[in-house]
N, CA, C and O atoms as a Maestro MAE file, in Angstrom:
{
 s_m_m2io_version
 :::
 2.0.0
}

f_m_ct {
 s_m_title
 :::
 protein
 m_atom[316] {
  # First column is atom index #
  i_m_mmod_type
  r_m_x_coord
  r_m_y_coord
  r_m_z_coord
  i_m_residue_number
  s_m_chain_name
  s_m_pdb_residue_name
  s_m_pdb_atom_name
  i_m_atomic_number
  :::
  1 25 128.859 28.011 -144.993 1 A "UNK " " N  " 7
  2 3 130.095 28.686 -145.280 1 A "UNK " " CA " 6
  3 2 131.254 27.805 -144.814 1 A "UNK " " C  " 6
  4 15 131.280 27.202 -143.741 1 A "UNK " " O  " 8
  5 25 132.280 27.803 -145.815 2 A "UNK " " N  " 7
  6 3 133.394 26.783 -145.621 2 A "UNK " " CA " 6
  7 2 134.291 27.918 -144.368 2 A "UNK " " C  " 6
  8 15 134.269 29.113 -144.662 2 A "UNK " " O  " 8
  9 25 134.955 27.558 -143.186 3 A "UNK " " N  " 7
  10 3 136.096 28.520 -142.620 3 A "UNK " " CA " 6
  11 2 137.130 27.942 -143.152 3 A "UNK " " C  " 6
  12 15 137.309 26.949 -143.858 3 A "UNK " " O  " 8
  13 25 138.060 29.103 -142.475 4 A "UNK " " N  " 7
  14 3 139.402 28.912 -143.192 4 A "UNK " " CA " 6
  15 2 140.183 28.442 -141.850 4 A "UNK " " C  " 6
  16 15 140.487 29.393 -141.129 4 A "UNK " " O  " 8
  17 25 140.604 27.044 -141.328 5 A "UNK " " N  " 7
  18 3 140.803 26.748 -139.708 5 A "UNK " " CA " 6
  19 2 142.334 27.395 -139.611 5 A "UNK " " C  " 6
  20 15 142.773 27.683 -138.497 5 A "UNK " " O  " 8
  21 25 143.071 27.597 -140.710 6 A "UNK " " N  " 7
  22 3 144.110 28.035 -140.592 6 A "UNK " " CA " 6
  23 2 144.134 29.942 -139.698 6 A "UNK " " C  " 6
  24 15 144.756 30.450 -138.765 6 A "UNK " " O  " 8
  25 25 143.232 30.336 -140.538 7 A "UNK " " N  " 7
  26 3 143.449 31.639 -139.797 7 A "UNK " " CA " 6
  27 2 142.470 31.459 -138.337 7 A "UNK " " C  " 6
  28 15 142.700 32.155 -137.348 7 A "UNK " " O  " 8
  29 25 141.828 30.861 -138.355 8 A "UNK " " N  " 7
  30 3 141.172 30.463 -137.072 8 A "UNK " " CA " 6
  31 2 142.308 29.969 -136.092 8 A "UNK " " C  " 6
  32 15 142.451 30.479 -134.980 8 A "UNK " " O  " 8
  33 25 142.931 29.172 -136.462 9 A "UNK " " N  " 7
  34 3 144.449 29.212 -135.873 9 A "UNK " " CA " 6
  35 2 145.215 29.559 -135.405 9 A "UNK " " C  " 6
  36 15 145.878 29.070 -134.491 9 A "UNK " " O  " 8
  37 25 145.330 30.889 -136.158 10 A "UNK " " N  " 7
  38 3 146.262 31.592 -136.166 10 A "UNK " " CA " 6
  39 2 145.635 32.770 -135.151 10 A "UNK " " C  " 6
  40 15 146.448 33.539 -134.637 10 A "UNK " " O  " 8
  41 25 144.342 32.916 -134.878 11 A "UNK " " N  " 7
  42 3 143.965 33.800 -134.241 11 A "UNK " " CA " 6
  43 2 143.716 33.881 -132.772 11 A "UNK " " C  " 6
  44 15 143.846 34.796 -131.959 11 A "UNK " " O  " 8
  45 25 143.269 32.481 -132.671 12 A "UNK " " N  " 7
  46 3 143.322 31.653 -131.066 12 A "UNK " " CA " 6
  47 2 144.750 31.655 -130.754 12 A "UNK " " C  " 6
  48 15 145.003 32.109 -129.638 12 A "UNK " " O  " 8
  49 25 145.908 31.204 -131.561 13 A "UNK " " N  " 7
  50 3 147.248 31.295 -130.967 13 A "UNK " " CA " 6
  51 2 147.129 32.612 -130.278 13 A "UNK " " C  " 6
  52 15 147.238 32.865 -129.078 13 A "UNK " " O  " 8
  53 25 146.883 33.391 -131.281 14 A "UNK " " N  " 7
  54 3 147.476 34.803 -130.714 14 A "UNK " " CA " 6
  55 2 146.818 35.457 -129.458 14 A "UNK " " C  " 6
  56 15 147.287 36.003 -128.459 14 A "UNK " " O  " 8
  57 25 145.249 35.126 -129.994 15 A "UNK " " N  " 7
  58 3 144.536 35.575 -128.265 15 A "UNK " " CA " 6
  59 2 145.169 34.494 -127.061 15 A "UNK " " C  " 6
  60 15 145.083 34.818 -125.877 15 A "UNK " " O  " 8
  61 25 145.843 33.120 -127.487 16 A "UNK " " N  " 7
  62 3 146.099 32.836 -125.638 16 A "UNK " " CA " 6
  63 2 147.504 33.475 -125.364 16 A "UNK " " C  " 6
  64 15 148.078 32.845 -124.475 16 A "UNK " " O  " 8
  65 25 148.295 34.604 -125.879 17 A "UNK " " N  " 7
  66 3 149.053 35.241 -125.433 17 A "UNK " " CA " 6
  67 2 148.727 36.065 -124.407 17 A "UNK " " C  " 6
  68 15 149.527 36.294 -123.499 17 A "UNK " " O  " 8
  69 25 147.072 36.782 -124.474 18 A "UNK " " N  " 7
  70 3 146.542 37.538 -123.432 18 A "UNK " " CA " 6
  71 2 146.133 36.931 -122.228 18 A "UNK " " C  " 6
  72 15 145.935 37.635 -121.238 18 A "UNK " " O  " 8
  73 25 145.966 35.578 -122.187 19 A "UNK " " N  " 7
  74 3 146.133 34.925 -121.340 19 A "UNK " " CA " 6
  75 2 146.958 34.138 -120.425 19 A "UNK " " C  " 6
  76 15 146.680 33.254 -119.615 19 A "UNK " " O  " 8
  77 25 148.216 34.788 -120.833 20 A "UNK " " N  " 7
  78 3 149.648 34.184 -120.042 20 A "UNK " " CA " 6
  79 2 149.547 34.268 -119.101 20 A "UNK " " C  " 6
  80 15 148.717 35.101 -118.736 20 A "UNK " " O  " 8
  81 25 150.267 33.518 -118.072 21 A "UNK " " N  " 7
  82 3 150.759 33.534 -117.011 21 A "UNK " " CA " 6
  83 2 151.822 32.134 -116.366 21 A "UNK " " C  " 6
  84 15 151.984 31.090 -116.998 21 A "UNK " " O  " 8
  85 25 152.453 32.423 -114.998 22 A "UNK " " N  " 7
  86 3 153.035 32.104 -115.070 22 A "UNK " " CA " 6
  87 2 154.458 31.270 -115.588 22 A "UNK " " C  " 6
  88 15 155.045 30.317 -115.076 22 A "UNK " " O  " 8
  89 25 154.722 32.007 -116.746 23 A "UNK " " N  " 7
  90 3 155.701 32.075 -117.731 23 A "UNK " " CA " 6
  91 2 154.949 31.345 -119.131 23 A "UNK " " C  " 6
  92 15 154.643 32.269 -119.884 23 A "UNK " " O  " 8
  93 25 154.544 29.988 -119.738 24 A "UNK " " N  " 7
  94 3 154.664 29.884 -120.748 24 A "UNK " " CA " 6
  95 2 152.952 29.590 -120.995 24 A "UNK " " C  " 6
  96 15 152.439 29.531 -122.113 24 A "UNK " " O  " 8
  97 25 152.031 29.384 -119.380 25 A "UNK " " N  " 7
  98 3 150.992 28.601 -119.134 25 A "UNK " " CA " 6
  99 2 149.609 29.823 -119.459 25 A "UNK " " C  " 6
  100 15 149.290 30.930 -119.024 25 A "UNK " " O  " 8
  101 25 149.032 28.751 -120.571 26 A "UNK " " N  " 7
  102 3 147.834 29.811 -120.575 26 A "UNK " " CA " 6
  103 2 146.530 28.945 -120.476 26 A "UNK " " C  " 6
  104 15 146.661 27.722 -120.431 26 A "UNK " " O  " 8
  105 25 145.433 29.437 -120.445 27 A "UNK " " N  " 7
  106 3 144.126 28.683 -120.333 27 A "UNK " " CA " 6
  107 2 143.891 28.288 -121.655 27 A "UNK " " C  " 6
  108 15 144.249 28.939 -122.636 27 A "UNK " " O  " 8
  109 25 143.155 26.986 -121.688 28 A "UNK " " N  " 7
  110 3 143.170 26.467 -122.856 28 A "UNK " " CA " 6
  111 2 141.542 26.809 -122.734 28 A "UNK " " C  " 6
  112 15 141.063 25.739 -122.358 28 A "UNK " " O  " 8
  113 25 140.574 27.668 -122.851 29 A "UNK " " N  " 7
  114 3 139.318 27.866 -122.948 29 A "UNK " " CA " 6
  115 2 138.666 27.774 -124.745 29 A "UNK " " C  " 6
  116 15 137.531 28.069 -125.119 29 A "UNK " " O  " 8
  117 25 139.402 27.455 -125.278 30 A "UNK " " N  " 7
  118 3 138.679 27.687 -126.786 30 A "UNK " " CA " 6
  119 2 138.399 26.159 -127.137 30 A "UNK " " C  " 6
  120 15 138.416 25.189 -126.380 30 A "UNK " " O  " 8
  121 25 138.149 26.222 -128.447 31 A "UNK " " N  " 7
  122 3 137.488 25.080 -129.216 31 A "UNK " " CA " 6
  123 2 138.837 24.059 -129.496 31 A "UNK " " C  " 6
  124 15 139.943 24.301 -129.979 31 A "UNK " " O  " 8
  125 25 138.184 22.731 -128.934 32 A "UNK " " N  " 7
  126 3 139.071 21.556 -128.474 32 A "UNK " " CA " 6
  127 2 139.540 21.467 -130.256 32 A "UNK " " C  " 6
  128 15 140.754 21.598 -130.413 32 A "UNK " " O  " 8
  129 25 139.020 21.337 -131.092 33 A "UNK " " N  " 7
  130 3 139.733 21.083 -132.646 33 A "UNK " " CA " 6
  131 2 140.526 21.891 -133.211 33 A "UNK " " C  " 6
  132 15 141.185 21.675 -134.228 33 A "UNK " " O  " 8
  133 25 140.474 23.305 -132.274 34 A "UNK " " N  " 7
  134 3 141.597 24.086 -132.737 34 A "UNK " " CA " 6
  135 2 143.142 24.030 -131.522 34 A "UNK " " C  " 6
  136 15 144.304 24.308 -131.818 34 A "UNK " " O  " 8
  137 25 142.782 23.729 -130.615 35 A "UNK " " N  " 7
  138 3 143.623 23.370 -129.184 35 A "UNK " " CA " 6
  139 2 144.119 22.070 -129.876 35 A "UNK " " C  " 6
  140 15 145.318 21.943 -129.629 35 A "UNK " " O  " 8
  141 25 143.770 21.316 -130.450 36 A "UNK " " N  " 7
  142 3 144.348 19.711 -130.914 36 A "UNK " " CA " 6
  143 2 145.398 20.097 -132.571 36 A "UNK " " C  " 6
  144 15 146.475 19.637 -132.949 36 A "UNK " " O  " 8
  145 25 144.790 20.757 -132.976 37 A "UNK " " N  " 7
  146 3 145.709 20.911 -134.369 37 A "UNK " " CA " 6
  147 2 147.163 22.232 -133.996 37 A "UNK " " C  " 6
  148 15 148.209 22.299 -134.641 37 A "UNK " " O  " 8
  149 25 146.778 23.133 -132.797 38 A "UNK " " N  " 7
  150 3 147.857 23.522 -132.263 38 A "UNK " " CA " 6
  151 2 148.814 22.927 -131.711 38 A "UNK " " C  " 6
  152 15 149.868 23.553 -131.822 38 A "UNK " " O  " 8
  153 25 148.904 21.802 -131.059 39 A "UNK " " N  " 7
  154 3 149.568 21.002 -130.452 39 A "UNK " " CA " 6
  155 2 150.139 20.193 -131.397 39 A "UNK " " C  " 6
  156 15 151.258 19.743 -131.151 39 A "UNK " " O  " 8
  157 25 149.499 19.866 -132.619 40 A "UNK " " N  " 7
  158 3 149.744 19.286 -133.444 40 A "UNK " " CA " 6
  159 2 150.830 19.554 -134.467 40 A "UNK " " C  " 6
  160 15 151.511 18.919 -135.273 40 A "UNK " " O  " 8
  161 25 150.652 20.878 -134.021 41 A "UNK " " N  " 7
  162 3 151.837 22.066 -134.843 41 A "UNK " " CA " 6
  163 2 152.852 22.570 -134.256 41 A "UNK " " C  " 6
  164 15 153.638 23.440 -134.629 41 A "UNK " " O  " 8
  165 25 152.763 21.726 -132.923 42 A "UNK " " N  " 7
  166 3 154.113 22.138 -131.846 42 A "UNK " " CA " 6
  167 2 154.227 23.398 -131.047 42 A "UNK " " C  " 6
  168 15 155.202 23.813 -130.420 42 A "UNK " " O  " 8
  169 25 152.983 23.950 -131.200 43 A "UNK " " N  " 7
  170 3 152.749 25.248 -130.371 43 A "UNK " " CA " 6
  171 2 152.189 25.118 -128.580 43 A "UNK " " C  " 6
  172 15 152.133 25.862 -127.601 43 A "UNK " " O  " 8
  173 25 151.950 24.107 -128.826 44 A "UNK " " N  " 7
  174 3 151.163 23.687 -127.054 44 A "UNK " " CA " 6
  175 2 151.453 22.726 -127.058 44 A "UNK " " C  " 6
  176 15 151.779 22.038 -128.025 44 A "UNK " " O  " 8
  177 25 151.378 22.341 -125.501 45 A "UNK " " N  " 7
  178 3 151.777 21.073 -125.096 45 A "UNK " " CA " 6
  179 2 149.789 20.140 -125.120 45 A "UNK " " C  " 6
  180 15 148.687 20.657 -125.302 45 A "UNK " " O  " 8
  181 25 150.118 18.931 -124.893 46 A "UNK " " N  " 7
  182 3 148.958 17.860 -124.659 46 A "UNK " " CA " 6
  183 2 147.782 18.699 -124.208 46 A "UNK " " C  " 6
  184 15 147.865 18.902 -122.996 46 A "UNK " " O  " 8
  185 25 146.495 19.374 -124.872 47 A "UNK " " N  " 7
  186 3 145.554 19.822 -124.132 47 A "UNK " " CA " 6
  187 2 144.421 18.764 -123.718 47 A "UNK " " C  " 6
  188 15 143.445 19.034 -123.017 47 A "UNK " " O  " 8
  189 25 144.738 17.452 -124.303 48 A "UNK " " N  " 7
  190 3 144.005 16.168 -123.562 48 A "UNK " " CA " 6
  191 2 144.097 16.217 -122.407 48 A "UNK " " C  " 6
  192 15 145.265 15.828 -122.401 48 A "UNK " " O  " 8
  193 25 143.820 16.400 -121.090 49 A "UNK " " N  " 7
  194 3 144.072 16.589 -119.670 49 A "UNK " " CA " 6
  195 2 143.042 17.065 -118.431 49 A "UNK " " C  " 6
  196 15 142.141 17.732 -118.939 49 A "UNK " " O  " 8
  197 25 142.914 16.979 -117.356 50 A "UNK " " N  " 7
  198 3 142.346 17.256 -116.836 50 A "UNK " " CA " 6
  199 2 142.493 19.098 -116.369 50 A "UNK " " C  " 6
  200 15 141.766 19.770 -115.638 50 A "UNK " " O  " 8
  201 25 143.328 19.354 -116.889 51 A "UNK " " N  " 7
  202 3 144.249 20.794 -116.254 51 A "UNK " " CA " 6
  203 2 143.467 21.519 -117.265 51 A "UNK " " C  " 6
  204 15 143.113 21.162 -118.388 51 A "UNK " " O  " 8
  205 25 143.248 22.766 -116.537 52 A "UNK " " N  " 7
  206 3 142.357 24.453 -117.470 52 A "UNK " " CA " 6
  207 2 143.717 24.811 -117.999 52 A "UNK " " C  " 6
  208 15 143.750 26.042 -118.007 52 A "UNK " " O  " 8
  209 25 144.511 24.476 -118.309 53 A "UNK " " N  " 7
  210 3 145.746 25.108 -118.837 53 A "UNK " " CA " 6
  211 2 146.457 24.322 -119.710 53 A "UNK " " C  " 6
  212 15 145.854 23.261 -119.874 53 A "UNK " " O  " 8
  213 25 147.317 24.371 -120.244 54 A "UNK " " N  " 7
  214 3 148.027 24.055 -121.503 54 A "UNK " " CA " 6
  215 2 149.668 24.848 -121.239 54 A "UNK " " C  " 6
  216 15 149.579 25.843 -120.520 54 A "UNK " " O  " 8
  217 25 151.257 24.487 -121.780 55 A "UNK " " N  " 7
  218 3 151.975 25.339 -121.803 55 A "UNK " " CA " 6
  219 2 152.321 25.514 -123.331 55 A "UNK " " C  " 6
  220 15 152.370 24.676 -124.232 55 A "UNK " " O  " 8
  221 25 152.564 26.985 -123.332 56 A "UNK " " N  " 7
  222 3 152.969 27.614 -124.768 56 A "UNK " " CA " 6
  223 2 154.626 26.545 -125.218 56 A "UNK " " C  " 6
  224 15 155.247 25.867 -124.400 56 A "UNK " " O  " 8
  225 25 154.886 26.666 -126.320 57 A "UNK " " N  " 7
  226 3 156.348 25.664 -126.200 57 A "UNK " " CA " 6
  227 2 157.121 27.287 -126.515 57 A "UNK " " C  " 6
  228 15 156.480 28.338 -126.516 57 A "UNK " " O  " 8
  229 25 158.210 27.212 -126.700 58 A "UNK " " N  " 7
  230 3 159.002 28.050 -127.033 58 A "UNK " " CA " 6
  231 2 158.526 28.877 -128.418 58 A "UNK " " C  " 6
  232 15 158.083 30.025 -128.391 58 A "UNK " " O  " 8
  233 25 158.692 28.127 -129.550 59 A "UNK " " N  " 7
  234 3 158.183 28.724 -130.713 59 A "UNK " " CA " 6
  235 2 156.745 29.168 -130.474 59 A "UNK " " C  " 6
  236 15 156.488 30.372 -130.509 59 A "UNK " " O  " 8
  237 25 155.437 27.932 -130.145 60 A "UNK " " N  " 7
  238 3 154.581 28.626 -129.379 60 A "UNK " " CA " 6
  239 2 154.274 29.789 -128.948 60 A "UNK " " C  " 6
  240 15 153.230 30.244 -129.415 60 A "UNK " " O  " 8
  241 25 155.082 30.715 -127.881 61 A "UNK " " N  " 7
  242 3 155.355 31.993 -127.513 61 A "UNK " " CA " 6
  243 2 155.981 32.702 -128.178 61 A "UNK " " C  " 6
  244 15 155.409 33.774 -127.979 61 A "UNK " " O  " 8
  245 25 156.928 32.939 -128.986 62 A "UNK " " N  " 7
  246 3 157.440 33.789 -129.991 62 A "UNK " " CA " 6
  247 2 156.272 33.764 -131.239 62 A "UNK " " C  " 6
  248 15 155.733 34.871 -131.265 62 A "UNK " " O  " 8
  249 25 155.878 33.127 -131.968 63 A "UNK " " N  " 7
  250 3 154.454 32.651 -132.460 63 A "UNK " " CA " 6
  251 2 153.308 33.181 -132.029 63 A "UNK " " C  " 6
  252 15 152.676 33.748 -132.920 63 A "UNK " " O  " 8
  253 25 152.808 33.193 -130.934 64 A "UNK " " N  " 7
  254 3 151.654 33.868 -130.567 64 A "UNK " " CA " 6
  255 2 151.697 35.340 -130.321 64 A "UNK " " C  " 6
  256 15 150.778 36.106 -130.610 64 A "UNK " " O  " 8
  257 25 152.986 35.728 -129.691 65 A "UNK " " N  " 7
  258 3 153.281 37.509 -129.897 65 A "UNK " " CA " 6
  259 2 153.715 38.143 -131.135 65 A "UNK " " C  " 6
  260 15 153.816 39.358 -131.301 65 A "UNK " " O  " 8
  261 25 153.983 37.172 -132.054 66 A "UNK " " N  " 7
  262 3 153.871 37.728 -132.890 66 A "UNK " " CA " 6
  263 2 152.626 37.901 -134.160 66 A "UNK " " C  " 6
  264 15 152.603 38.794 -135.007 66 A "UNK " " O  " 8
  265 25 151.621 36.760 -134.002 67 A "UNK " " N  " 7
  266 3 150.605 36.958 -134.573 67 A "UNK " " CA " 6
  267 2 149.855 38.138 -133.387 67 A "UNK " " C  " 6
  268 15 149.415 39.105 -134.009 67 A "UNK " " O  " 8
  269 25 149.656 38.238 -132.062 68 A "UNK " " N  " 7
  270 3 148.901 39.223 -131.579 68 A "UNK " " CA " 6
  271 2 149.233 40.515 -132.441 68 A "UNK " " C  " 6
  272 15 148.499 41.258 -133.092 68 A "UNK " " O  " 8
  273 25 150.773 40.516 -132.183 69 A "UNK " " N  " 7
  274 3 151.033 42.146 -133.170 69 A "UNK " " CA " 6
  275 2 150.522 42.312 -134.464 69 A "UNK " " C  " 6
  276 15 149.938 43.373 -134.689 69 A "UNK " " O  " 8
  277 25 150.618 41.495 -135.349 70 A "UNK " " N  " 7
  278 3 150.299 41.102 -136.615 70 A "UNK " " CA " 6
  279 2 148.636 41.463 -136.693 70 A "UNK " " C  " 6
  280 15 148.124 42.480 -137.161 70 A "UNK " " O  " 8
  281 25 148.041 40.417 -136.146 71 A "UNK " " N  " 7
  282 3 146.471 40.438 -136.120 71 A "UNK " " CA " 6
  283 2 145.501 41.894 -135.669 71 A "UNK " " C  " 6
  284 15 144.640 42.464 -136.340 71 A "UNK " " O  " 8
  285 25 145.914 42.155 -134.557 72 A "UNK " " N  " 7
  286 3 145.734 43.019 -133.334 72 A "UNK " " CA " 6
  287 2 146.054 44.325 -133.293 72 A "UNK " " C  " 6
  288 15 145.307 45.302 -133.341 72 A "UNK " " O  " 8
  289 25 147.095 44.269 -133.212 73 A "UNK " " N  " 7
  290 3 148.236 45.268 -133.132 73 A "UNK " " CA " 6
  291 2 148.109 47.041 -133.819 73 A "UNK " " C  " 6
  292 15 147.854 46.830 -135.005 73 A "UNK " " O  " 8
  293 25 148.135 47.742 -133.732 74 A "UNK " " N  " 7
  294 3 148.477 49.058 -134.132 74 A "UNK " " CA " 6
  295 2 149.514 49.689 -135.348 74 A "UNK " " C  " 6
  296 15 150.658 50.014 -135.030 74 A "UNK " " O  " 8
  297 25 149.081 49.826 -136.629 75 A "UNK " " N  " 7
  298 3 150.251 50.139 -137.384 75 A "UNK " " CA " 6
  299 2 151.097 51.372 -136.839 75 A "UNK " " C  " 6
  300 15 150.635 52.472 -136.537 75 A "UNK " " O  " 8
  301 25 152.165 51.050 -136.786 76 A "UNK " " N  " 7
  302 3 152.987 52.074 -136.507 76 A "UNK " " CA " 6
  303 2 153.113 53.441 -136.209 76 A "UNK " " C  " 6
  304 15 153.679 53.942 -135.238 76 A "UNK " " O  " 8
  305 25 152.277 54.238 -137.544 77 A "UNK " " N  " 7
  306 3 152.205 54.966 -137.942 77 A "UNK " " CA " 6
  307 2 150.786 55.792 -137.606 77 A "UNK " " C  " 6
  308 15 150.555 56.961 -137.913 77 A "UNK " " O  " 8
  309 25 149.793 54.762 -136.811 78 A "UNK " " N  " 7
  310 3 148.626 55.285 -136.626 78 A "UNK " " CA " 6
  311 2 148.430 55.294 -135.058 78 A "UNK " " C  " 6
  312 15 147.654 54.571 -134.433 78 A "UNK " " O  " 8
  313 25 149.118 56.067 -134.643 79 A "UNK " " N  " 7
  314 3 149.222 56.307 -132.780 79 A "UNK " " CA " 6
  315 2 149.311 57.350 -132.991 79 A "UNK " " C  " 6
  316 15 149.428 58.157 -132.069 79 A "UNK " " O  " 8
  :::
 }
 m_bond[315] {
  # First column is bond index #
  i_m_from
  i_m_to
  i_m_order
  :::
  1 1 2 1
  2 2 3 1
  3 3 4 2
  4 3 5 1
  5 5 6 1
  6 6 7 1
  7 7 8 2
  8 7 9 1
  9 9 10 1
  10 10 11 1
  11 11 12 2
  12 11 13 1
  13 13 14 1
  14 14 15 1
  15 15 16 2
  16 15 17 1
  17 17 18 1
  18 18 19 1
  19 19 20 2
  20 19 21 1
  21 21 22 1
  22 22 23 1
  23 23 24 2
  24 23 25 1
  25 25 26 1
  26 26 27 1
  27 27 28 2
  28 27 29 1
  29 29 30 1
  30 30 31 1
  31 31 32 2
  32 31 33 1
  33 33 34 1
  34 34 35 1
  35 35 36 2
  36 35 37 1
  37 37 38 1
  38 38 39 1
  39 39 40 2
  40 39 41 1
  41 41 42 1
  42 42 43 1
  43 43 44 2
  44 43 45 1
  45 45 46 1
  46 46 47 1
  47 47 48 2
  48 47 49 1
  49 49 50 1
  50 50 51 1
  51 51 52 2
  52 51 53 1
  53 53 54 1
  54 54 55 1
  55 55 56 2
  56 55 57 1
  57 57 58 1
  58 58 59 1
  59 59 60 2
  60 59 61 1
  61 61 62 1
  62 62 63 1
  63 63 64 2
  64 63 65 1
  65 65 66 1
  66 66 67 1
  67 67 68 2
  68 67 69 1
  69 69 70 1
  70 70 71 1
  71 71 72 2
  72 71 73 1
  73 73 74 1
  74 74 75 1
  75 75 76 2
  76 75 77 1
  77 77 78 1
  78 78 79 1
  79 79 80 2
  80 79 81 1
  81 81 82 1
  82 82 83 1
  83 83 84 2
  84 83 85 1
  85 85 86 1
  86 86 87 1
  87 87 88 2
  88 87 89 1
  89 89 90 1
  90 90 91 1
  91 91 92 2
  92 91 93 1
  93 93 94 1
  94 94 95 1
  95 95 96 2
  96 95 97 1
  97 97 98 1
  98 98 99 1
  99 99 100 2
  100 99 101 1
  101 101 102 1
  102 102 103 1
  103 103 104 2
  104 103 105 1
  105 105 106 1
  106 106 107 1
  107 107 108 2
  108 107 109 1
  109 109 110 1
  110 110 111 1
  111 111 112 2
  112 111 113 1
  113 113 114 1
  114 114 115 1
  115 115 116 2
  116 115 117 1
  117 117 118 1
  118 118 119 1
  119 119 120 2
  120 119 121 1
  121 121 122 1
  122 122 123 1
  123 123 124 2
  124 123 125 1
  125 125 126 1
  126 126 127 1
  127 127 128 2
  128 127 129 1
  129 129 130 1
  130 130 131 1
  131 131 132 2
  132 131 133 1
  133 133 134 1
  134 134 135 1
  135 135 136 2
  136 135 137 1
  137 137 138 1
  138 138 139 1
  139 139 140 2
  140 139 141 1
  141 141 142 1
  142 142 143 1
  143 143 144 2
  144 143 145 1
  145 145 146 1
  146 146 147 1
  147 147 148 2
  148 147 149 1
  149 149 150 1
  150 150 151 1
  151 151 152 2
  152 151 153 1
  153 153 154 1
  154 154 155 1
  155 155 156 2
  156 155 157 1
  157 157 158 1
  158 158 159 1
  159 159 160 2
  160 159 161 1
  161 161 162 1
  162 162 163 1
  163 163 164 2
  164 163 165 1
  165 165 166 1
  166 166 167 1
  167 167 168 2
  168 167 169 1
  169 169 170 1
  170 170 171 1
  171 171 172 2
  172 171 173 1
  173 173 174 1
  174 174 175 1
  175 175 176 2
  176 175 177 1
  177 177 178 1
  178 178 179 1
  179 179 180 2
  180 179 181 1
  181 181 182 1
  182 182 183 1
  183 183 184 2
  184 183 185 1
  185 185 186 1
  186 186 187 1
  187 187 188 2
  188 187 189 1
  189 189 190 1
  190 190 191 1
  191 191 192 2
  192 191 193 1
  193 193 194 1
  194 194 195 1
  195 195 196 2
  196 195 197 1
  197 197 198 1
  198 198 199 1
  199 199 200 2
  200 199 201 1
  201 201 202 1
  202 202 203 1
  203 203 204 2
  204 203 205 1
  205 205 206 1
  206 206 207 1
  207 207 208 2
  208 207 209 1
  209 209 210 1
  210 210 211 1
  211 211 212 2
  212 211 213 1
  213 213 214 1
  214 214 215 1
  215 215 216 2
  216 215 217 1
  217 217 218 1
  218 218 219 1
  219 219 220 2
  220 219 221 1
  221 221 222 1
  222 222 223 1
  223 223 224 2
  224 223 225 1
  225 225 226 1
  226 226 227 1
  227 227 228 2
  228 227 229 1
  229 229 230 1
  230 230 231 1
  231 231 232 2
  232 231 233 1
  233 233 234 1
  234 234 235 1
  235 235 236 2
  236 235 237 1
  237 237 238 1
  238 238 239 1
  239 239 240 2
  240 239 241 1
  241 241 242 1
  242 242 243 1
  243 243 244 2
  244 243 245 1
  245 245 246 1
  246 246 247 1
  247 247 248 2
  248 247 249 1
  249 249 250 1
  250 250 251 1
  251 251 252 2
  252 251 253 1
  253 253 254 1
  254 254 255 1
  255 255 256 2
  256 255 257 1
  257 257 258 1
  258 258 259 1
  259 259 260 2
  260 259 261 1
  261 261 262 1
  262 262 263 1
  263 263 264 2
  264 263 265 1
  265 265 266 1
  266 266 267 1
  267 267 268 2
  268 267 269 1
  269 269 270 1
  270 270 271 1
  271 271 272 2
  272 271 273 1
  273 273 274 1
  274 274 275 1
  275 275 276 2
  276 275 277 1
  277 277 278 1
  278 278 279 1
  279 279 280 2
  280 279 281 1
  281 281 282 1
  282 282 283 1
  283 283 284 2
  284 283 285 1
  285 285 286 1
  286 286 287 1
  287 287 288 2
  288 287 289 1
  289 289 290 1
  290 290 291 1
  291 291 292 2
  292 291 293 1
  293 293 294 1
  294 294 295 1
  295 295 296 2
  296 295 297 1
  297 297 298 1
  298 298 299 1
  299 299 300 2
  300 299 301 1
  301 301 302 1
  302 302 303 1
  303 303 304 2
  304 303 305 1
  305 305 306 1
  306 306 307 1
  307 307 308 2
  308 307 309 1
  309 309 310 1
  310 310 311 1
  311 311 312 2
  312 311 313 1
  313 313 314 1
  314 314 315 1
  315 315 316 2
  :::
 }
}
């Protein structure tokens, strides 16, 4: 089966939002080819490193809360 790395992408962005902390820094625990094409896309900083962490960039974080809502999230109307 071919994946689609884009929504694979798009889905890891959004889960390392649940992993924030200290303001922009989240654990970089997922798959290094999707951590490399994020960075690549200006969403994370260098995950080449010795560090369990990575920082979100600005767009990064507006980007990842908004795919969590998107992906994740609760329609409106169904609470």
């Amino acid at each position: 089966m071919e994946l689609d790395t884009d929504k694979i992408d798009q889905a890891v962005l959004a889960l390392l939002s649940l992993g924030r902390h200290d303001g922009y820094r989240v654990w970089k625990g997922f798959d290094w080819a999707v951590m490399n094409r994020l960075h690549e896309h200006g969403y994370i900083t260098d995950p080449v490193s010795k560090a369990h962490s990575v920082l979100l960039t600005e767009e990064g974080a507006r980007e990842s809360e908004r795919l969590l809502c998107e992906l994740f999230g609760w329609p409106q109307d169904a609470r």
